[in-house]
N, C-alpha and C positions, 0 to 999 in steps of 0.2 A: 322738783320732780313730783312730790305728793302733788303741787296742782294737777300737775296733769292727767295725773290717774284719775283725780277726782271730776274731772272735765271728762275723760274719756266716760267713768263711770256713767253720771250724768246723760250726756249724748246718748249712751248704750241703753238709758232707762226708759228716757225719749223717744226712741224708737223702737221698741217694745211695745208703750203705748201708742206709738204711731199704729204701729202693726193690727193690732187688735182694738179700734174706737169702741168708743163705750155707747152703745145702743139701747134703747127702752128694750127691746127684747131679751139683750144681757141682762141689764140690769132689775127687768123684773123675774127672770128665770129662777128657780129653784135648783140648789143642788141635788139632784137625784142621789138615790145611799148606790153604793157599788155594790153592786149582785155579783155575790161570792158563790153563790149556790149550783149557776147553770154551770154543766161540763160539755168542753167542746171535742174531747179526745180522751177516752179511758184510760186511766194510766195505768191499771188491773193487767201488767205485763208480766210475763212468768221471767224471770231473771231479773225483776228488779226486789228489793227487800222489805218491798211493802204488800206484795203479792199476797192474793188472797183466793186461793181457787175455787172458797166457796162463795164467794159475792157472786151474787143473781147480775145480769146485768138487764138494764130499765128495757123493757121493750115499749117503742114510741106507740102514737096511737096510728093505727091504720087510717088512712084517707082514702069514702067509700068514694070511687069514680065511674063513670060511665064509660060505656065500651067508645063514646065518641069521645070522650076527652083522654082519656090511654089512649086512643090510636094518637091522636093531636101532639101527645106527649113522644110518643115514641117517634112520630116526624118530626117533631121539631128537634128531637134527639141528633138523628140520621144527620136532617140540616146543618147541624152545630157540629158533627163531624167530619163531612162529606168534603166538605175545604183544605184539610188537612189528609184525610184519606186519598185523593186526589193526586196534594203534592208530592206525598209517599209513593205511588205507585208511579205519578211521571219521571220520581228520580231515579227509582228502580229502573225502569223502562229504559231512560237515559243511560243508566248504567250500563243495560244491557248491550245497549245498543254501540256505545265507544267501544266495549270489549269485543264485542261482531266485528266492528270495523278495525280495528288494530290488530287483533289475530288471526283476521281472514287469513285463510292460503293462497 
């Protein structure tokens, strides 16, 4: 019975390194340190017990833009929603329109 754990072990190591080959780009890479520093989500929430209502919060840096790159920005906004806004209003529509037809008089 141990052989065969030790077989399966084996196999299961094998393919592992199967999975991930060992390339000059791996193998010359650096491990980078993990940046503990950046925050992706304040956790500065009033109900929790670390709450601090006087911590300033960071204000980012402005990004100065031109009145042609905001408008560019603001369509390709629209763009990215317009798909969606669409299918929302044709199912409304849809909606509207089986309850017309089923409660006609």
């Amino acid at each position: 019975m141990d052989e065969q754990e030790n077989k399966s072990q084996v196999t299961a190591d094998e393919d592992c390194q199967k999975a991930q080959p060992q390339t000059e780009e791996n193998a010359n890479r650096e491990e980078q340190p993990l940046d503990t520093e950046t925050t992706f989500a304040d956790m500065n929430v009033e109900g929790f017990s670390w709450y601090n209502p006087r911590k300033k919060k960071g204000k980012g840096e402005r990004i100065k833009l031109s009145r042609k790159e905001y408008w560019a920005m603001v369509r390709g906004a629209f763009a990215a929603y317009l798909p969606m806004f669409l299918c929302i209003i044709s199912a409304f529509a849809i909606v509207v329109l089986l309850a017309y037809i089923w409660l006609k008089p």
